[in-house]
C-alpha positions as CSV (number, residue, x, y, z in Angstrom):
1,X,75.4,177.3,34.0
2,X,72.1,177.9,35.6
3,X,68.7,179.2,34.0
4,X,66.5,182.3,35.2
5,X,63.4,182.3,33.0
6,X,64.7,180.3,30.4
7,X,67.8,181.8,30.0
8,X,71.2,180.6,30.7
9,X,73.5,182.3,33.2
10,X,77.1,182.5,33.3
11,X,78.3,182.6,36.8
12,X,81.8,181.6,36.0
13,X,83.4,185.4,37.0
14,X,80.8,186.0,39.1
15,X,81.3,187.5,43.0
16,X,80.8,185.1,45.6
17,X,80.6,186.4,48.5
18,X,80.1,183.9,52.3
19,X,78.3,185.6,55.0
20,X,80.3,187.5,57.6
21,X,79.3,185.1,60.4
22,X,81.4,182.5,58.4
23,X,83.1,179.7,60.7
24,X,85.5,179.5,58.0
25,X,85.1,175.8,58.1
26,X,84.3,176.0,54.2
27,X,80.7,174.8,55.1
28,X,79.0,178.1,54.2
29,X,76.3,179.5,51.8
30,X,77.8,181.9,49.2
31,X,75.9,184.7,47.6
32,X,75.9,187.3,44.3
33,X,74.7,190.5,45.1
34,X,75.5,192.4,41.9
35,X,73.0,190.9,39.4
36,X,69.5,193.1,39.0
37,X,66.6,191.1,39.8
38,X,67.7,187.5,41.1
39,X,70.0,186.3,43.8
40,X,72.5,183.4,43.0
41,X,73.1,181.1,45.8
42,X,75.6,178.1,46.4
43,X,76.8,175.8,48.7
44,X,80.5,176.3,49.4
45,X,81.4,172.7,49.1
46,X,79.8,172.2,45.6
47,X,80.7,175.1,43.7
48,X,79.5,174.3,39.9
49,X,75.8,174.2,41.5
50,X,73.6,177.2,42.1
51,X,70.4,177.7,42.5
52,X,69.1,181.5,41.1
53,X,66.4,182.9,43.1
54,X,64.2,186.1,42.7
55,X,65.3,188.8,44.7
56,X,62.2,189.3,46.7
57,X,62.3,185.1,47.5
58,X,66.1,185.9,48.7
59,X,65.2,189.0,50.7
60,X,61.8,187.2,52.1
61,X,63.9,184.3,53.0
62,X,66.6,186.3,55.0
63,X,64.3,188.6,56.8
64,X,62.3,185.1,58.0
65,X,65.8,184.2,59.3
66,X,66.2,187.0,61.4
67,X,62.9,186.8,63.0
């Protein structure tokens, strides 16, 4: 489980999803799109860990990577 604003999320049936650029070496970021407001992130290796970011962190941090 993992808290947004002081509440606890359940993330066990959520939708992972890896980035299409995947190596498929199960070393990979995975993703939640589906959840209003925040973004779920997790490392592929270790997943009973996420980390629940605002949406407008997530976006801000992908558009830097593209630059």
């Amino acid at each position: 489980m993992n808290s947004q604003e002081g509440r606890s999320m359940d993330l066990a049936r959520a939708a992972w999803r890896k980035p299409r650029r995947s190596q498929g070496n199960g070393e990979c970021v995975e993703v939640v799109d589906d959840l209003p407001g925040v973004v779920p992130v997790r490392d592929s290796k270790n997943p009973h860990t996420a980390l629940v970011l605002p949406e407008a962190a997530w976006t801000a941090f992908v558009m830097r990577l593209k630059d």
